[in-house]
C-alpha positions in Angstrom: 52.6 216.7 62.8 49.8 219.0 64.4 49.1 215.8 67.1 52.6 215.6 67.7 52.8 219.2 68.7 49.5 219.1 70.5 50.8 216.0 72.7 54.3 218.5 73.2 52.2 221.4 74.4 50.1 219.3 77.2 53.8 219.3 79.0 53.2 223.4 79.0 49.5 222.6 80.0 50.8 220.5 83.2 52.5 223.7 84.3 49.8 225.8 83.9 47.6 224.0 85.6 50.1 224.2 88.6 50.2 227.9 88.2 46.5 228.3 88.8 46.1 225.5 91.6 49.3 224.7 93.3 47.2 221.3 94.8 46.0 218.7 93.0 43.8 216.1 94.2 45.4 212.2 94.0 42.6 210.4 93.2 42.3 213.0 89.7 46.1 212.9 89.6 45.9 208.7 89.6 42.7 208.8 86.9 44.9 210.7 84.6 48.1 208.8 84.8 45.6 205.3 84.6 44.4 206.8 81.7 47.0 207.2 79.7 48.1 203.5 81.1 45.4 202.2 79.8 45.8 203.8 76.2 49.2 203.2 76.4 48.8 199.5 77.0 46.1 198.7 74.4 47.5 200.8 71.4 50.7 198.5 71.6 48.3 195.0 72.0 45.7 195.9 69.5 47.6 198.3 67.3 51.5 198.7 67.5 52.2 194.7 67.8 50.2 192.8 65.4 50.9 195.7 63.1 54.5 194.3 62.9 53.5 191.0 62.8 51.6 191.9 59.7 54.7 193.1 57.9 56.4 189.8 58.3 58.5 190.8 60.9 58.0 189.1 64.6 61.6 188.8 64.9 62.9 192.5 64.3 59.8 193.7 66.7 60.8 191.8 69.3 64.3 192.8 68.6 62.6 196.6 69.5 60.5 195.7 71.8 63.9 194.5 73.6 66.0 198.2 72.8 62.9 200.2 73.5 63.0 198.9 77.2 66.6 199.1 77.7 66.9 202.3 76.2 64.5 203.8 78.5 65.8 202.0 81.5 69.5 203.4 80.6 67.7 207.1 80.7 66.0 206.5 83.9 69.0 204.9 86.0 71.6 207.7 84.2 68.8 210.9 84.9 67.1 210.0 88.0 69.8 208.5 89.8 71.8 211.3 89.8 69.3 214.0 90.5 68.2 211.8 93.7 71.7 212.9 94.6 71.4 216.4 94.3 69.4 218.5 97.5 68.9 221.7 95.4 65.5 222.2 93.9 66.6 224.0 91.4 68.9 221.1 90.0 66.2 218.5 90.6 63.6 220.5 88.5 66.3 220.7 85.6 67.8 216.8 85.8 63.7 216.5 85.8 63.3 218.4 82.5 66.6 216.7 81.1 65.1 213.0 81.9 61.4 214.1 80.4 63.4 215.4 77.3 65.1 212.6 76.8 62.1 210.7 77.1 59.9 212.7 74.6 62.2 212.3 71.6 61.4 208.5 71.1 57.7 209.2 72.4 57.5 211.6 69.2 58.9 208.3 67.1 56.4 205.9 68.8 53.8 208.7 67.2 55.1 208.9 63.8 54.9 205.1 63.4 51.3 205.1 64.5 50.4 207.1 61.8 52.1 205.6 59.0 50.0 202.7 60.0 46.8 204.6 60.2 46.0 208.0 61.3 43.9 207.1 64.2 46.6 205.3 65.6 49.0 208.2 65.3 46.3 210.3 66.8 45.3 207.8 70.4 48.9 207.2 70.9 49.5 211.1 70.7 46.0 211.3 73.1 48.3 208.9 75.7 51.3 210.9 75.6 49.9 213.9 75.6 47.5 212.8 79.0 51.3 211.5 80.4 52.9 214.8 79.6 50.5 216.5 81.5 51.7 215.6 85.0 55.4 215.4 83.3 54.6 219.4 83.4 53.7 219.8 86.7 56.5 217.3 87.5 58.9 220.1 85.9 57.5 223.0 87.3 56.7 222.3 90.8 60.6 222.2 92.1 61.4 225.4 90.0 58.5 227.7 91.1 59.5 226.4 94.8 63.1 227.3 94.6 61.5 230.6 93.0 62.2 230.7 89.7 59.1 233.4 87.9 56.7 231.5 86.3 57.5 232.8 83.0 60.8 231.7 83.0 59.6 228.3 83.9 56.5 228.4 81.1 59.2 229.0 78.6 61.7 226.3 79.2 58.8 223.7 79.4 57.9 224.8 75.7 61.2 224.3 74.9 60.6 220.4 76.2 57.6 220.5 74.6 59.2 220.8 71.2 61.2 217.5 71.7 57.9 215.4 71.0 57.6 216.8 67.6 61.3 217.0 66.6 60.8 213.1 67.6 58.2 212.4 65.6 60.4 213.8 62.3 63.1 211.6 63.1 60.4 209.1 62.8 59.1 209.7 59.6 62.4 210.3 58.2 62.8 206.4 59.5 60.2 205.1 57.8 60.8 207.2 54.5 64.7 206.2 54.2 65.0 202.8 56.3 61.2 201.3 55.1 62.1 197.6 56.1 63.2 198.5 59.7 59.8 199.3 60.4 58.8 196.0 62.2 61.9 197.2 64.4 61.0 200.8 64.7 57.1 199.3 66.2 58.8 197.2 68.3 60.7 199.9 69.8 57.8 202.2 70.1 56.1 199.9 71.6 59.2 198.6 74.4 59.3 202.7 74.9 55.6 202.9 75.7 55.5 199.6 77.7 58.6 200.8 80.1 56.7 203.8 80.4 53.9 202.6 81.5 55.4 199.8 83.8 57.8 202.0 85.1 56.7 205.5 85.4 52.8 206.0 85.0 51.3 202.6 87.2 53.8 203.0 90.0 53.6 206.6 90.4 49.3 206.3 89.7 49.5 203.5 92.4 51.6 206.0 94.7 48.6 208.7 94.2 45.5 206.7 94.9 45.8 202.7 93.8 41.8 202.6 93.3 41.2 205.4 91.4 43.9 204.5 88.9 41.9 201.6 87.6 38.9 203.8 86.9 41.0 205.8 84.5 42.8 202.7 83.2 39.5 200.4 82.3 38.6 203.5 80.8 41.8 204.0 78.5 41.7 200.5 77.4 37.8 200.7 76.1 38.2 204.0 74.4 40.7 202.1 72.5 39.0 199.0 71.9 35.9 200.9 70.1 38.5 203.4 68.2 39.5 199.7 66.7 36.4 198.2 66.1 34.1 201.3 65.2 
């Protein structure tokens, strides 16, 4: 549960970090969100997937893989198209927040699952969300400190946020505990979640910051990974 909160704070960290420099450089901005691409990506190959396959059930992962990427895609088109629509920062920064919320509650699942599989799971997939949430933050905050809303107003709703990764990850145990033979299912849904994130959200916008850089941070994700499985 600690990771889970840890990963929900880093949302908090993003704005922080905004608070103290108000300009980030792309080519860190890009190495992050490759990062947590790359982590992303090789917890559900080497990890999240053949986990389910182990438990007999290819077809009910799939099944999840299939929900997890149309759940997420609903959000996104719902959220994001509508705050394109609205000019006021103010309401941007909040349909922002709402969209990131909405986000972080089967992000807190995708954790849970990784730990009833192993611990170190639970804790690299709560590593690449919490890396993720970081800009998330400073995608949050930047809008509301420029329609001038105090910082510590801002600082406290993005706690707030923060606490939807962990109240996800209880709804995620409480899965596993009650509904045990949905749990092919449940990874495959954790792992659609994470794969729409990372196809959708991180690359593209780690592409828009600096398209080189982002592979330095993903090559990088993908081997910390590969020698948290093998070691």
């Amino acid at each position: 549960m600690g990771i889970s909160i840890a990963a929900g704070a880093c949302t908090a960290l993003g704005a922080v970090l905004l608070f103290v420099k108000r300009r980030w450089d792309n080519s860190s901005l890009a190495v992050f969100l490759g990062l947590a691409s790359g982590v992303m990506v090789a917890v559900v190959l080497f990890d999240m997937l053949p986990s389910a396959l182990v438990f007999g059930g290819w077809l009910k992962a799939l099944v999840g893989l299939v929900l997890g990427l149309l759940i997420l895609a609903i959000f996104d088109r719902q959220v994001f198209n509508h705050s394109a629509a609205r000019n006021s920062l103010v309401a941007l920064g909040y349909m922002i927040m709402l969209g990131i919320a909405m986000h972080d509650l089967p992000e807190g699942m995708a954790i849970a699952l990784g730990s009833e599989m192993k611990a170190r799971t639970g804790m690299v997939i709560a590593l690449g969300i919490g890396i993720h949430n970081i800009p998330e933050g400073m995608a949050i905050a930047a809008p509301l400190l420029m329609a001038g809303i105090k910082q510590v107003r801002v600082l406290g709703q993005i706690l707030l946020v923060g606490l939807i990764t962990p109240l996800g990850t209880v709804v995620g145990l409480l899965a596993v505990a009650f509904l045990p033979n949905l749990l092919p299912l449940l990874l495959g849904l954790a792992s659609g979640i994470m794969i729409y994130l990372v196809m959708f959200q991180l690359w593209p916008q780690a592409r828009i910051k600096d398209p080189r850089s982002r592979w330095w941070g993903f090559w990088i994700g993908i081997i910390i990974i590969l020698i948290a499985t093998f070691i």
